[in-house]
C-alpha positions as CSV (number, residue, x, y, z in Angstrom):
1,X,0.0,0.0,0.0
2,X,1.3,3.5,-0.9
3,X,3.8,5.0,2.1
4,X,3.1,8.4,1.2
5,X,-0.5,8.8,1.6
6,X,-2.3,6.2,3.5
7,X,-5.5,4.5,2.3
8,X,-8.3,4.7,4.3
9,X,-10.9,2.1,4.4
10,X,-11.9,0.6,1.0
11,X,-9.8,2.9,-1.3
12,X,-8.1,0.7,-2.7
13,X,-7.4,-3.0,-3.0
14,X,-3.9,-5.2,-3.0
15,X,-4.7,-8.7,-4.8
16,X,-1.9,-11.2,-5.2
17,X,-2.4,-14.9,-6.6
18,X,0.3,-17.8,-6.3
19,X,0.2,-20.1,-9.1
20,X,2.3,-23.8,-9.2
21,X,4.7,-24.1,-12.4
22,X,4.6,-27.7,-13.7
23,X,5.0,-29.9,-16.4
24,X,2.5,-29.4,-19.4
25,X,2.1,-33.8,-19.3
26,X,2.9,-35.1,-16.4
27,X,1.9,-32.1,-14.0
28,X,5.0,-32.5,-12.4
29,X,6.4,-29.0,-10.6
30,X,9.0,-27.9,-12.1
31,X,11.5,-25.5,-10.3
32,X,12.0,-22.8,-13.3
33,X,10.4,-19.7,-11.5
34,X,13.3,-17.9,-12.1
35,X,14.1,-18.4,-16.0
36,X,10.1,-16.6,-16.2
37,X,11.1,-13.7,-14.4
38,X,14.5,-14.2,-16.4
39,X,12.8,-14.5,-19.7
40,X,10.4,-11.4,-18.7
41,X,12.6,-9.1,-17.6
42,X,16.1,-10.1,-19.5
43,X,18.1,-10.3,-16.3
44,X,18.1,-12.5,-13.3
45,X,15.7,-10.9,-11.0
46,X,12.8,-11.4,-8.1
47,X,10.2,-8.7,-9.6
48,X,9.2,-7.8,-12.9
49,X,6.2,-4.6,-13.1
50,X,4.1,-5.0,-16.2
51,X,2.3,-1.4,-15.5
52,X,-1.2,-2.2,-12.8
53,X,0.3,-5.5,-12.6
54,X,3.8,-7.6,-11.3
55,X,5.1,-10.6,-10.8
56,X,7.3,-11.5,-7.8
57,X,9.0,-14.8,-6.9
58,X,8.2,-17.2,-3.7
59,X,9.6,-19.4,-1.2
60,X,10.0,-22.1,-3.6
61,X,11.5,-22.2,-7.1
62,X,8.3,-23.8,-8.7
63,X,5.5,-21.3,-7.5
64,X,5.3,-17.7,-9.0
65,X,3.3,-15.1,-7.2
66,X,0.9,-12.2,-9.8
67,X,-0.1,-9.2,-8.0
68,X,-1.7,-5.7,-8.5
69,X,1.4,-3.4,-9.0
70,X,-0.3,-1.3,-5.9
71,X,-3.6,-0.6,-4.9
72,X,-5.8,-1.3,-7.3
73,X,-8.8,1.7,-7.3
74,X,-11.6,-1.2,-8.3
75,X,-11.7,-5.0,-8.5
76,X,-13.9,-4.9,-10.7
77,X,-11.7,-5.6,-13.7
78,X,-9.0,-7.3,-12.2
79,X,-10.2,-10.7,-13.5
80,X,-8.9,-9.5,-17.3
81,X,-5.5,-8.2,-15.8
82,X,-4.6,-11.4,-13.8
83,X,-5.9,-13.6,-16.5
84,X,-3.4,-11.2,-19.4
85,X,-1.1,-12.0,-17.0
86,X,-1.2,-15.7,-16.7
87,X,-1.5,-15.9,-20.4
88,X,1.9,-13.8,-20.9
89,X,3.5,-16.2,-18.2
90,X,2.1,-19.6,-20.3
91,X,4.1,-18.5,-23.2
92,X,7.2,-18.2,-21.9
93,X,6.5,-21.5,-20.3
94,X,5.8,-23.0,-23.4
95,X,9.8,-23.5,-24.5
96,X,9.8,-25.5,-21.2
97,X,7.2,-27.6,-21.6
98,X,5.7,-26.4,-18.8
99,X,2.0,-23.8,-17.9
100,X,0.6,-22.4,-14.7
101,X,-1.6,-25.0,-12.3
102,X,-3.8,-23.1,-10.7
103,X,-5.8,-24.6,-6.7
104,X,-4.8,-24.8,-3.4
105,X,-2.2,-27.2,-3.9
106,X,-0.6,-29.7,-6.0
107,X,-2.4,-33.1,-6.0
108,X,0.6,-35.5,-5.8
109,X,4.0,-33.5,-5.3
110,X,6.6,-35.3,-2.9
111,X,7.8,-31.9,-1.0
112,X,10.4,-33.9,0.8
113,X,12.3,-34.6,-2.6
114,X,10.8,-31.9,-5.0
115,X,11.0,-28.8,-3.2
116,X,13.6,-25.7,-4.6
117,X,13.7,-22.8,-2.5
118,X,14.5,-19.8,-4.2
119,X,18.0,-19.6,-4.3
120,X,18.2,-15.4,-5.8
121,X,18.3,-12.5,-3.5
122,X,16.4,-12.7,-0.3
123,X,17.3,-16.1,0.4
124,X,18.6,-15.6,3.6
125,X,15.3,-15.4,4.5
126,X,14.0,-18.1,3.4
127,X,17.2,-20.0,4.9
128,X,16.4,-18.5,8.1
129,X,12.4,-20.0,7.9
130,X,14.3,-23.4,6.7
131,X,16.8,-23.9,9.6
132,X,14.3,-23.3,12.2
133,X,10.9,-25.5,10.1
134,X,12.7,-27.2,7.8
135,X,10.7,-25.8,4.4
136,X,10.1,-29.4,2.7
137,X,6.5,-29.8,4.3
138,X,3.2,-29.2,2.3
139,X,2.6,-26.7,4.8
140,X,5.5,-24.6,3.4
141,X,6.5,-25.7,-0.2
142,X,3.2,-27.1,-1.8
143,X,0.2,-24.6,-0.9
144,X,-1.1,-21.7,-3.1
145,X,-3.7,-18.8,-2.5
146,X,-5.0,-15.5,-3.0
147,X,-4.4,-12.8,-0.7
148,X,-6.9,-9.8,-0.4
149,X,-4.8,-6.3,1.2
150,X,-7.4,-3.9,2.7
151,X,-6.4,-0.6,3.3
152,X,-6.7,1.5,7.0
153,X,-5.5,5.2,7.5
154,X,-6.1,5.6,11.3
155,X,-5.7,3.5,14.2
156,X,-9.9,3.6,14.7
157,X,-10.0,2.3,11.3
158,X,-7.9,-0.7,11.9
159,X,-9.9,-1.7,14.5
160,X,-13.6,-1.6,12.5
161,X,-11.7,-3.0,9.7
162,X,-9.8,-5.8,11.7
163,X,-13.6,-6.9,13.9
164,X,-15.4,-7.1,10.6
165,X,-12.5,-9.6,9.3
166,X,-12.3,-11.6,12.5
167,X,-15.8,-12.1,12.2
168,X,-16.0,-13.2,8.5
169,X,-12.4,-15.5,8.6
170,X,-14.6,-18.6,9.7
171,X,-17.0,-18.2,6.6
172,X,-14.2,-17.6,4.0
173,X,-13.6,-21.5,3.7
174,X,-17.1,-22.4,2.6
175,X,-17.0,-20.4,-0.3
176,X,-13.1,-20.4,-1.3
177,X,-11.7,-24.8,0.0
178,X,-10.1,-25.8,-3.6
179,X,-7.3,-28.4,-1.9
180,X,-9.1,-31.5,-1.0
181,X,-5.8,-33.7,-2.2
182,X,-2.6,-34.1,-0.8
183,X,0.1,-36.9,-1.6
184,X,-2.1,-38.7,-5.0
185,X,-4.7,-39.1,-2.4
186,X,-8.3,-37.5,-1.4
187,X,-7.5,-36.4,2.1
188,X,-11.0,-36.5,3.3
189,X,-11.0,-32.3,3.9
190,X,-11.8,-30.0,1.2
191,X,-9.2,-27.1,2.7
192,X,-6.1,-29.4,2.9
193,X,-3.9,-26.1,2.4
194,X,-5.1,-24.4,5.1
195,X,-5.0,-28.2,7.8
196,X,-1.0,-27.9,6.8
197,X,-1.1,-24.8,7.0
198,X,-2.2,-24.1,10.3
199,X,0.5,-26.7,11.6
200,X,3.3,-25.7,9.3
201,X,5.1,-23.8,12.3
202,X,3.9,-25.4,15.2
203,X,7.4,-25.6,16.9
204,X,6.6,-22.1,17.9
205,X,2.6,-21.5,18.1
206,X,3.0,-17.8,18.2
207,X,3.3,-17.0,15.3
208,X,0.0,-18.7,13.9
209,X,-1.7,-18.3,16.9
210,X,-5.1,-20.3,16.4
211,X,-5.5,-18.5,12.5
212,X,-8.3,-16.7,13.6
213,X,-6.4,-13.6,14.9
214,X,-6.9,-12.5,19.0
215,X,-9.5,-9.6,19.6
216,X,-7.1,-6.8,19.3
217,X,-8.5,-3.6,17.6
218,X,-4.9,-1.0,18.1
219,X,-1.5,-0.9,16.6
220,X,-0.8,-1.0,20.5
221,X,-2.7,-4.2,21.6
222,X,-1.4,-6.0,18.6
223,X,2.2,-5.2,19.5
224,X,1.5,-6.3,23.1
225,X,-0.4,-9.0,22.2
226,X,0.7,-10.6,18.7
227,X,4.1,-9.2,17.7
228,X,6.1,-9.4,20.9
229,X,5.0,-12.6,22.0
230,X,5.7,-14.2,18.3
231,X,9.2,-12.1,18.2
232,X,9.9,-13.4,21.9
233,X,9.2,-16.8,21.2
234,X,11.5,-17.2,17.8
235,X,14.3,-14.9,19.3
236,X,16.6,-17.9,20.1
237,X,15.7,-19.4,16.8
238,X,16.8,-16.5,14.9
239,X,19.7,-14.8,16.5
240,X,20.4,-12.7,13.8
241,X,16.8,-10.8,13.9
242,X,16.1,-11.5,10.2
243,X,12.7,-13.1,11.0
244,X,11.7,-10.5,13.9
245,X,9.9,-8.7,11.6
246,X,5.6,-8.1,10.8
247,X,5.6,-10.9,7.7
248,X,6.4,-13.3,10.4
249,X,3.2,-12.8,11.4
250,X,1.0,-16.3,10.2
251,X,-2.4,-15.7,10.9
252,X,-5.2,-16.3,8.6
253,X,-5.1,-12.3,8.6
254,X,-2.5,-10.0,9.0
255,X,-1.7,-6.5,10.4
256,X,0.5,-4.6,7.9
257,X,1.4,-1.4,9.8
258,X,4.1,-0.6,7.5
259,X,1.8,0.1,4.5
260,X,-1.7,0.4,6.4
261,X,-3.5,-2.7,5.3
262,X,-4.6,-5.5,6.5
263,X,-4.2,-8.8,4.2
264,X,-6.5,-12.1,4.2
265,X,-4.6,-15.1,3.8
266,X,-7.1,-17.9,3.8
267,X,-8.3,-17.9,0.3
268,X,-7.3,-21.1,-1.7
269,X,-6.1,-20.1,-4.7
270,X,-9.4,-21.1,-7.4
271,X,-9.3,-22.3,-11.1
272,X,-9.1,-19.2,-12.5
273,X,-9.0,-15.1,-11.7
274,X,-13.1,-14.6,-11.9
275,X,-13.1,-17.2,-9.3
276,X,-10.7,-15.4,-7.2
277,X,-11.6,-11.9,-7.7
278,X,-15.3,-12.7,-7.1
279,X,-14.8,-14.3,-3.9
280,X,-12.7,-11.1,-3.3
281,X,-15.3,-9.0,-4.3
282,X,-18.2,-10.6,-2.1
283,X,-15.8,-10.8,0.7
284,X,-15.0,-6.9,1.0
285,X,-18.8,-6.2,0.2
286,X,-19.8,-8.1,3.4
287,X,-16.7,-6.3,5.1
288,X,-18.2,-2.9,4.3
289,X,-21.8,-3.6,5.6
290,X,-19.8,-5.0,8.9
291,X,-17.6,-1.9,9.2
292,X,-20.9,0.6,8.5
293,X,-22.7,-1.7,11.7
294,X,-25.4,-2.7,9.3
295,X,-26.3,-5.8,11.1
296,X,-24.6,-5.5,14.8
297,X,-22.7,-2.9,16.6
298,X,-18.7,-2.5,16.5
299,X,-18.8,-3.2,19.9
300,X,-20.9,-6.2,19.8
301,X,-19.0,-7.4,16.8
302,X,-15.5,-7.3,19.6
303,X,-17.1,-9.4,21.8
304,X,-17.2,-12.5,19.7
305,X,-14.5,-15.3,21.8
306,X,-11.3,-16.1,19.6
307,X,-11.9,-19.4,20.3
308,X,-15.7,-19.6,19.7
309,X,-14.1,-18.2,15.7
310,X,-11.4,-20.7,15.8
311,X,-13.4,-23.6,16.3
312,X,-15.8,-22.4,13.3
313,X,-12.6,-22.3,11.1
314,X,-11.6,-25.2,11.9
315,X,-15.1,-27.2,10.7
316,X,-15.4,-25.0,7.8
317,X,-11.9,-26.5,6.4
318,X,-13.4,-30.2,6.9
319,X,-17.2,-29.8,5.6
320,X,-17.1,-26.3,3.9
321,X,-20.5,-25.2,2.7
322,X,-22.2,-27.9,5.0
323,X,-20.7,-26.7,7.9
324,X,-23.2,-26.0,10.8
325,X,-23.1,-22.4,13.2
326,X,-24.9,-23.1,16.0
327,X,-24.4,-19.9,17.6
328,X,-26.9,-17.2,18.0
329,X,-24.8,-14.1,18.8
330,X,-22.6,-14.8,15.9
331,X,-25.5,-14.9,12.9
332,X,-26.9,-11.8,14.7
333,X,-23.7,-10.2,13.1
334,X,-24.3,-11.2,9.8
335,X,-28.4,-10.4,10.1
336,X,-29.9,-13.8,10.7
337,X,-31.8,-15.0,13.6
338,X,-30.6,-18.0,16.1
339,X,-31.1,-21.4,15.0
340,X,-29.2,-24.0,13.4
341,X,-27.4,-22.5,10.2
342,X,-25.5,-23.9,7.6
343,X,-22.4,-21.8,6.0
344,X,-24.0,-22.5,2.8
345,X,-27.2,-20.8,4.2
346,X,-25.4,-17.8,5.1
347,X,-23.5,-16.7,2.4
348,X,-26.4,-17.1,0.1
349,X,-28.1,-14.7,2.7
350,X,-25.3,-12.3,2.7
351,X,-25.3,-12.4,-1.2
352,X,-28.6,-11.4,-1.8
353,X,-27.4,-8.8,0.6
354,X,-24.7,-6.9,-1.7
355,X,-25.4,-8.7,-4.6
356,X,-26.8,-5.2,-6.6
357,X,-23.4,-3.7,-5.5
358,X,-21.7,-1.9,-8.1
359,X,-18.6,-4.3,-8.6
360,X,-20.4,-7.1,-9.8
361,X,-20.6,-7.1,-13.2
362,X,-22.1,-10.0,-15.0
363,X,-18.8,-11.9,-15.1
364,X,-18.1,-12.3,-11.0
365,X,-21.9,-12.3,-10.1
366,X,-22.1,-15.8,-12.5
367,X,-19.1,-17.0,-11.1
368,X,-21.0,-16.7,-7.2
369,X,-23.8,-18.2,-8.2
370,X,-22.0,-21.1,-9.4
371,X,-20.0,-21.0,-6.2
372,X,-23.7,-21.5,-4.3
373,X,-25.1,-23.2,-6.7
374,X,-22.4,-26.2,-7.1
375,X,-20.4,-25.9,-4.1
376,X,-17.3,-24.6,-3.7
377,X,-14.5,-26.0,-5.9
378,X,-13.3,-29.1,-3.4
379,X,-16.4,-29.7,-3.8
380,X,-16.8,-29.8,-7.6
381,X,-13.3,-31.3,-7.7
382,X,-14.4,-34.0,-5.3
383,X,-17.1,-35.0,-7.4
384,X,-15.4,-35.0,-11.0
385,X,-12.4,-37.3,-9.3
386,X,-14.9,-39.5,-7.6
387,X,-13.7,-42.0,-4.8
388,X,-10.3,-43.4,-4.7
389,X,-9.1,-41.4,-8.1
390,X,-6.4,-43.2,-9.7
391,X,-3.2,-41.2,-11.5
392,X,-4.6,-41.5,-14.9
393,X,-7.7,-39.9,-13.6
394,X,-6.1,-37.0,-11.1
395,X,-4.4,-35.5,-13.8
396,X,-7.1,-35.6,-16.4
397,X,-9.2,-33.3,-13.7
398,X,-6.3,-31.2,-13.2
399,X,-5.1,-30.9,-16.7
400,X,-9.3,-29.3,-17.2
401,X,-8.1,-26.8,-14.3
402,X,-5.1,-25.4,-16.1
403,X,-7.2,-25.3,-18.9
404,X,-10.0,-22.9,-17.2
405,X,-6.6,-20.9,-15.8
406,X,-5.7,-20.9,-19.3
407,X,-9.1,-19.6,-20.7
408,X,-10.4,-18.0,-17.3
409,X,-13.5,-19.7,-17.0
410,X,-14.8,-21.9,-14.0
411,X,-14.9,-25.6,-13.1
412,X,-18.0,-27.2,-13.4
413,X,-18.1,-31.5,-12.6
């Protein structure tokens, strides 16, 4: 977000999508992140800016990360401009035999024995994260998603901002679980990404807390609370310093004081940018109506336990849409009376809530309603791979989700 003149709530938007690099036939990875950037930008280098748009490397050599070059005004349009992108990206792959794979994660990679961290500049960071987690897990090298930065300009805005995303992080996984494979098999979950995830850095709990971030609403309490616990707690990991820094941070959202945003992590990365930037979309609709008190007050909306949040996540990442809420004073947020409630139940509620909002042109609001309609897309994966998928039959489903990357469209079984 822009240093010079902060943002203030919903002025702007910060999307970035990771993507997995891999074989055009076998859907092997392959580690060649850096000849893309190479081939792009005609040096070695870890950024290339297209204009609105850039590309940036990751942890690992065989995931590339696109991203608005800035905050974007609208996302509206940002479908066309991610999807240019991946086009220009699939043919410079092409000399390598190789395209973009979009999801959560990779169906069948062996991160033990396939994973390439990025070996350019910045490495000693990544070095650092691998010396103290050791970097081969799925939790680190084999999971992909879309973040969503949200801009704040005072400390009172953080706070409405940061109670309206607490309060909608348990919901996200209904609507955006695309990794229900790990290791060639189904793993029973539909959010596999966000299971290793969660326990990718477990040796030191701080730092992910329980996802769901602690009911702090100012810089202050999060620096009492969040940052120098986590910084405390890796200190004799990281003698050097170079992880005591705000990206450490692991939650499912983040507090970016630096540039005045706070970024989502949670979202899975879908089959293709209208997927991803409609979820975005509906996402930061329902964020507005929370932050204006539409449906419950701020304060009420602080009130709601960590754990009470937590424990919601954690049933959305089995059962997704199916999930049940069983708790009153949390649908009274969201403008629904007590009772037994599925996730499905409320974000169809909450889209016929901001569903005549400006953003959504005819593109995104068909991409939602196939969303509700057919589940989210574990759940449409799940049923085009059927029950114990063999090879053969795991990459013929994936090979039709590059091709809807390729041709931004969505996944229907």
């Amino acid at each position: 977000m822009d240093k010079v003149k902060k943002l203030g709530l919903f002025e702007g938007f910060g999307v970035e999508m990771e993507y997995m690099i891999v074989d055009r036939d076998t859907l092997q990875v392959k580690p060649i992140a850096d000849e893309v950037l190479k081939a792009e930008a005609g040096e070695q280098t870890s950024d290339v800016e297209r204009g609105p748009m850039a590309w940036s490397n990751e942890l690992v050599l065989h995931v590339l990360e696109l991203k608005t070059n800035g905050p974007a005004p609208t996302l509206d349009n940002l479908s066309q401009y991610f999807h240019g992108e991946v086009v220009r990206i699939n043919q410079l792959l092409e000399p390598f035999n190789a395209m973009l794979l979009p999801t959560g994660a990779h169906p069948f990679m062996d991160p033990f024995t396939q994973t390439k961290l990025w070996p350019h500049d910045s490495s000693e960071i990544y070095e650092a994260y691998n010396q103290v987690f050791d970097c081969r897990g799925h939790g680190w090298s084999n999971l992909q998603s879309t973040h969503i930065n949200l801009p704040f300009a005072t400390d009172e805005e953080f706070g409405r901002l940061h109670a309206a995303i607490r309060l909608i992080l348990p919901l996200i996984p209904a609507l955006s679980a695309a990794s229900p494979m790990l290791d060639g098999e189904l793993s029973g979950l539909l959010d596999t990404r966000l299971e290793v995830y969660r326990k990718n850095q477990q040796r030191i709990p701080e730092i992910a807390g329980q996802v769901v971030p602690e009911a702090v609403f100012t810089q202050q309490e999060y620096q009492a609370k969040i940052f120098e616990p986590m910084f405390a707690a890796i200190a004799k990991h990281d003698p050097e310093g170079i992880l005591q820094e705000e990206f450490l941070n692991s939650r499912g959202a983040i507090a970016r004081f630096s540039r005045g945003a706070i970024e989502i992590r949670i979202i899975d990365n879908q089959e293709c940018p209208k997927a991803d930037i409609a979820i975005a979309a509906l996402v930061t609709e329902i964020l507005k109506k929370l932050e204006k008190e539409e449906w419950g007050s701020f304060e009420h909306q602080k009130k709601i336990p960590t754990q009470a949040l937590a424990d919601l996540f954690l049933n959305a990442i089995k059962t997704g849409p199916n999930t049940e809420i069983a708790s009153g004073i949390y649908l009274q947020n969201f403008g629904l009376p007590a009772g037994k409630t599925s996730m499905k139940t409320v974000w169809e509620h909450l889209w016929a809530e901001v569903k005549n909002a400006p953003v959504f042109t005819q593109d995104l609001t068909e991409a939602i309603e196939i969303l509700l309609q057919q589940g989210c897309l574990a759940q449409r994966m799940t049923t085009a791979l059927g029950e114990n998928p063999n090879p053969e039959k795991i990459r013929d489903v994936y090979q039709q989700l590059a091709h809807c990357l390729a041709k931004n469209q969505l996944f229907t079984a």
